[in-house]
C-alpha positions as CSV (number, residue, x, y, z in Angstrom):
1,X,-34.9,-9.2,5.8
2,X,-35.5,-7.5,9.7
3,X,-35.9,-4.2,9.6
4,X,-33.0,-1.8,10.3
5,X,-30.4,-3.9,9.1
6,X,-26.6,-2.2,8.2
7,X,-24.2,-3.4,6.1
8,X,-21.4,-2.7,7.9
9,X,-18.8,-3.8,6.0
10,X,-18.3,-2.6,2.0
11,X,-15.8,-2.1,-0.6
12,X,-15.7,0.6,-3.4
13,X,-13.3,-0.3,-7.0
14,X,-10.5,2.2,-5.2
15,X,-9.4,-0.4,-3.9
16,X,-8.4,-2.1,-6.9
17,X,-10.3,-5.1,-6.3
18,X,-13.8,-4.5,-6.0
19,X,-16.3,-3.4,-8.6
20,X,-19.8,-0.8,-8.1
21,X,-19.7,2.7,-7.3
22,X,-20.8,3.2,-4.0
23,X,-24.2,4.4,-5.7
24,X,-24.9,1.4,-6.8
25,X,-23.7,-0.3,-3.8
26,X,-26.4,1.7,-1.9
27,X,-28.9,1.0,-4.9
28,X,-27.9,-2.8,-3.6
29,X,-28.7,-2.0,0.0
30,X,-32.0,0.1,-0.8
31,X,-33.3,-3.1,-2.5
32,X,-32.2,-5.9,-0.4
33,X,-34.4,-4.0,2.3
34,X,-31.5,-2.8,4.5
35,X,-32.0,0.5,6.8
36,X,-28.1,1.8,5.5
37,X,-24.9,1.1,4.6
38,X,-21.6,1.7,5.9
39,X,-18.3,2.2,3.0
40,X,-15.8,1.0,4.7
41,X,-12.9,0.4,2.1
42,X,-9.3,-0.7,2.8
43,X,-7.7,3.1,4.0
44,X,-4.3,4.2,2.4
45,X,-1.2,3.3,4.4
46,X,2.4,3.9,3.5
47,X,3.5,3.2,0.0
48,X,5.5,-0.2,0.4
49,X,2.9,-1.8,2.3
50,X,-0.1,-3.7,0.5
51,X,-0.2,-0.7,-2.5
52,X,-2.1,-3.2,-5.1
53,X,-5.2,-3.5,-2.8
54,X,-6.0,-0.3,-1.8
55,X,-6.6,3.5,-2.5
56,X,-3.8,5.5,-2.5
57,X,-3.3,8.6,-0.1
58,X,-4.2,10.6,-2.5
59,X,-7.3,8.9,-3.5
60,X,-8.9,9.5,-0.4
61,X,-10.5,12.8,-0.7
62,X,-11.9,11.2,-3.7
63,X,-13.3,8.2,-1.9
64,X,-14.8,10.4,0.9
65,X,-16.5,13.1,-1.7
66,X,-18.0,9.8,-3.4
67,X,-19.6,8.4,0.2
68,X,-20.9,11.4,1.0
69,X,-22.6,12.0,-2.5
70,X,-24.4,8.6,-2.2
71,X,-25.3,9.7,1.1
72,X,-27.2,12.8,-0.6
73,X,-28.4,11.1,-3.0
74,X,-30.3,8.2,-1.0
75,X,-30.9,10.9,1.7
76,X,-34.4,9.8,3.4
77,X,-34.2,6.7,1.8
78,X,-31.5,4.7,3.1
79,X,-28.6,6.1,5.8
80,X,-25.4,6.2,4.4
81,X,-22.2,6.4,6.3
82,X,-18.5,6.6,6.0
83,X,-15.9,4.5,7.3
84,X,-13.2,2.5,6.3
85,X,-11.4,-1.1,6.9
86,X,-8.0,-0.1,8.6
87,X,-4.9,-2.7,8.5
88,X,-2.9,-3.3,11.9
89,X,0.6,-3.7,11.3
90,X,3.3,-3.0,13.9
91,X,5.1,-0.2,13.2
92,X,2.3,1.8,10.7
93,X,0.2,2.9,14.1
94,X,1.1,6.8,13.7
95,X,0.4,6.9,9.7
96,X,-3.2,5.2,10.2
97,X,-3.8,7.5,13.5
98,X,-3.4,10.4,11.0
99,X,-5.3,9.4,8.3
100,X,-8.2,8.2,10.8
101,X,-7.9,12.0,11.9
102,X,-8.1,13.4,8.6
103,X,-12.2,13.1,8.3
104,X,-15.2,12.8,10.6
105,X,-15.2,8.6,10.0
106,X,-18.4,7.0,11.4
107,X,-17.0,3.5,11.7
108,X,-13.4,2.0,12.1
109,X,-13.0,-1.5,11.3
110,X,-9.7,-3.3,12.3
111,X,-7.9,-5.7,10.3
112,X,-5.1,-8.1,10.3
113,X,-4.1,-9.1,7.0
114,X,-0.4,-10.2,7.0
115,X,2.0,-12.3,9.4
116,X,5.1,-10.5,8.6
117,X,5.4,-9.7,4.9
118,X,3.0,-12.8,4.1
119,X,-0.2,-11.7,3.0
120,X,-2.1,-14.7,4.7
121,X,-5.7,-14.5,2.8
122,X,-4.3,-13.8,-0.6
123,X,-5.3,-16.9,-3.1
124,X,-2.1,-16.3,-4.9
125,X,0.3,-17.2,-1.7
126,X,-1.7,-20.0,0.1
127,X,0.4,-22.5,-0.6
128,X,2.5,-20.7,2.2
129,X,0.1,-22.6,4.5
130,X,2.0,-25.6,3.8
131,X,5.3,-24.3,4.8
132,X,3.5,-23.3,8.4
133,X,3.0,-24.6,11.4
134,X,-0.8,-24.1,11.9
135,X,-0.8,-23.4,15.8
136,X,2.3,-21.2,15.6
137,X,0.6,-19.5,12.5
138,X,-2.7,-19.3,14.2
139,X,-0.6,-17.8,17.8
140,X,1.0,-15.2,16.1
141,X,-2.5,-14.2,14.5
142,X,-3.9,-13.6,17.5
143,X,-1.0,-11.9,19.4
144,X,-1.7,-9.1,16.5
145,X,-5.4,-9.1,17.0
146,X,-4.8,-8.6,20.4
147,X,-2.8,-5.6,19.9
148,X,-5.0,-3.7,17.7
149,X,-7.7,-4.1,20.2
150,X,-5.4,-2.4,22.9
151,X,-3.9,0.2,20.2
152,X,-6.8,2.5,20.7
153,X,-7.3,2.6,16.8
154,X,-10.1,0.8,15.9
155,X,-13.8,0.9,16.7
156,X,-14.6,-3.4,15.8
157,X,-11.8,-5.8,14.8
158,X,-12.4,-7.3,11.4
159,X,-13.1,-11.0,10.4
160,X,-11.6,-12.5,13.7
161,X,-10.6,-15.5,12.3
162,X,-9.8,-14.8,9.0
163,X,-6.9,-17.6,8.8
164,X,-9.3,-20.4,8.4
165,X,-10.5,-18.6,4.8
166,X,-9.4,-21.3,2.8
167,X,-10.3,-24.0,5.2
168,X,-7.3,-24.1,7.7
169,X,-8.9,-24.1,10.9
170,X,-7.5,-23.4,14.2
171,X,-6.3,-26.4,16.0
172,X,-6.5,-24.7,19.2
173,X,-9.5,-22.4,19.8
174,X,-8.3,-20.9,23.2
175,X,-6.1,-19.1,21.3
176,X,-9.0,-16.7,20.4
177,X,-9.6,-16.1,24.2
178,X,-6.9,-13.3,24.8
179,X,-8.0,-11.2,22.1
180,X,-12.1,-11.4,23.0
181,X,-10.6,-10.4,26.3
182,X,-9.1,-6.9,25.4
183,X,-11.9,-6.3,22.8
184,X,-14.5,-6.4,25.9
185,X,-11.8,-4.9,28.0
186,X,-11.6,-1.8,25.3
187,X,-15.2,-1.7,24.6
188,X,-15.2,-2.9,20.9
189,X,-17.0,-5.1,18.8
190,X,-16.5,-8.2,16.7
191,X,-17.0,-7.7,12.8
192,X,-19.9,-10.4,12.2
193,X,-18.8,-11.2,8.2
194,X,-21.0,-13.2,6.0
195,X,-17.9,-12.9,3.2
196,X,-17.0,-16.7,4.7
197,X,-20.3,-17.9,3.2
198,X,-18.6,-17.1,0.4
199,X,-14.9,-18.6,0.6
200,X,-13.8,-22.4,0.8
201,X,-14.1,-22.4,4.8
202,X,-18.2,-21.8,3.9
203,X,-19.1,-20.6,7.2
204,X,-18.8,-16.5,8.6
205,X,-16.3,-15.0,10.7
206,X,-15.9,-15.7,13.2
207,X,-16.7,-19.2,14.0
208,X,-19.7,-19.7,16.5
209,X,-17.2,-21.2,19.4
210,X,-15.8,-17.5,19.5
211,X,-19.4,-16.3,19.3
212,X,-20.5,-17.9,22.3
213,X,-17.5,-16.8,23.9
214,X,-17.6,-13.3,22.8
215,X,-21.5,-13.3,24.0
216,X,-20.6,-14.7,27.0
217,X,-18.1,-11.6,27.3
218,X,-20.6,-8.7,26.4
219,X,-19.0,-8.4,23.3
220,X,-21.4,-6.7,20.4
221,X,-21.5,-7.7,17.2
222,X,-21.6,-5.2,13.9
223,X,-23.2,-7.3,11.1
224,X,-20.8,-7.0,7.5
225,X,-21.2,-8.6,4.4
226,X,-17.6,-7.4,3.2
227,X,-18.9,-6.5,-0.4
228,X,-16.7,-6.5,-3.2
229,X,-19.3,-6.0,-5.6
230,X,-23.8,-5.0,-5.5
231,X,-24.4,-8.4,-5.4
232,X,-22.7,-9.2,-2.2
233,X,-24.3,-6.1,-0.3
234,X,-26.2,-7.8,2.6
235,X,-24.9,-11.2,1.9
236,X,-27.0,-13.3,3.8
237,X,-28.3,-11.3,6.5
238,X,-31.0,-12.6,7.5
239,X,-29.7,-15.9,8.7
240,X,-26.9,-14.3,10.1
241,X,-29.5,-11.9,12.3
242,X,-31.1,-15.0,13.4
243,X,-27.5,-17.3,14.1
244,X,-26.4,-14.0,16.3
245,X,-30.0,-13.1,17.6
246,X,-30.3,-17.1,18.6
247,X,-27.1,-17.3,20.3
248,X,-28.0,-14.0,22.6
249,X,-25.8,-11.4,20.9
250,X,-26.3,-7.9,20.2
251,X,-26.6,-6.5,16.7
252,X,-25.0,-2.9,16.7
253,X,-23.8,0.0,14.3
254,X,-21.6,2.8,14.8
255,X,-21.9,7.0,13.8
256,X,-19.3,9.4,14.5
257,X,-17.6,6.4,16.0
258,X,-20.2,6.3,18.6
259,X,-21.7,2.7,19.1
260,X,-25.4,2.2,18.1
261,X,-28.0,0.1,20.1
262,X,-31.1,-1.1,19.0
């Protein structure tokens, strides 16, 4: 593994769907030879939206007082951070600016997740891809990518192209172009997520067109292996290092939602 590797991307069971506390999840790190790990589980956001796959409001002081104990306890060891994987979904701005205020959050991720009240990357509604026009489905993505990089929310947007997950690609890859535009244009960076290995699409997100285009923007990249469970911490790392090192990118992490170089 290179030295002074993050996972940047990590899940905790509060969200209902992931399994290891984040002890054990930084046990996972310490051994795979990474220099820390950053929690970054799906935040709370109003009841009616998304309830079954994330922490409640309430659990959050919870979830914080667990991050920061793992952050004792590996203290010399291995860095620990806080963060969080935030959902952007006209409408829910003002709720997740206040719960982003609510604690001193080293890292931001944001994600897009549903096209209307379709939950896009759920295995239990992709049939709904069959009812879809791929381009349209694949423009209205983007149109709400774009806008979370302009809300002024988020710190990296989250598994760019997280529509092709079960292997529908994008028909028309300019359509990625507006959105690397008002990430550079805002100063963010791209979530680099290994998870794809992982999925029927077997490749990360994003897709190395967008990389080169992203590089070719000055967009950084924050390297995430969006674990669900130990076993996924620092899923494939090294090749990913070497794919984003080989196509001139830059590797970065964020702390007190400050970017990280080098």
């Amino acid at each position: 593994m290179p030295a002074g590797l993050f996972d940047s991307h990590t899940h905790t069971p509060l969200c209902q769907h992931a399994s290891g506390t984040p002890t054990e999840l930084a046990q996972a790190a310490l051994e795979a030879g990474l220099a820390g790990i950053v929690f970054t589980d799906h935040m709370p956001m109003p009841r009616w939206y998304d309830a079954p796959w994330r922490m409640s409001e309430a659990q959050l002081p919870l979830y914080v007082e667990s991050v920061l104990a793992a952050r004792e306890a590996f203290a010399g060891r291995l860095e620990v951070r806080l963060g969080l994987e935030a959902d952007y979904h006209p409408g829910t701005e003002r709720f997740v600016e206040r719960i982003l205020s609510s604690y001193p959050f080293d890292y931001v991720i944001g994600s897009v997740h549903y096209l209307g009240a379709w939950g896009f990357d759920n295995p239990e509604f992709v049939h709904e891809y069959e009812e879809r026009d791929l381009t349209a489905l694949w423009r209205s993505y983007y149109a709400l990518t774009e806008a979370a990089a302009r809300s002024g929310l988020f710190d990296a947007i989250g598994h760019l192209d997280l529509p092709k997950k079960f292997g529908h690609r994008n028909p028309q890859p300019d359509l990625a172009h507006a959105t690397l535009e008002a990430v550079a244009a805002e100063g963010l960076a791209l979530d680099y997520n290994t998870a794809g290995w992982r999925k029927a699409v077997a490749e990360p997100y994003p897709a190395q067109d967008v990389v080169l285009e992203a590089v070719r923007l000055g967009i950084p990249f924050v390297l995430g292996s969006d674990a669900h469970a130990p076993g996924e911490v620092g899923h494939r790392f090294a090749e990913a290092a070497q794919t984003l090192h080989d196509a001139g990118a830059q590797i970065v992490t964020f702390r007190g939602r400050e970017v990280q170089r080098g």
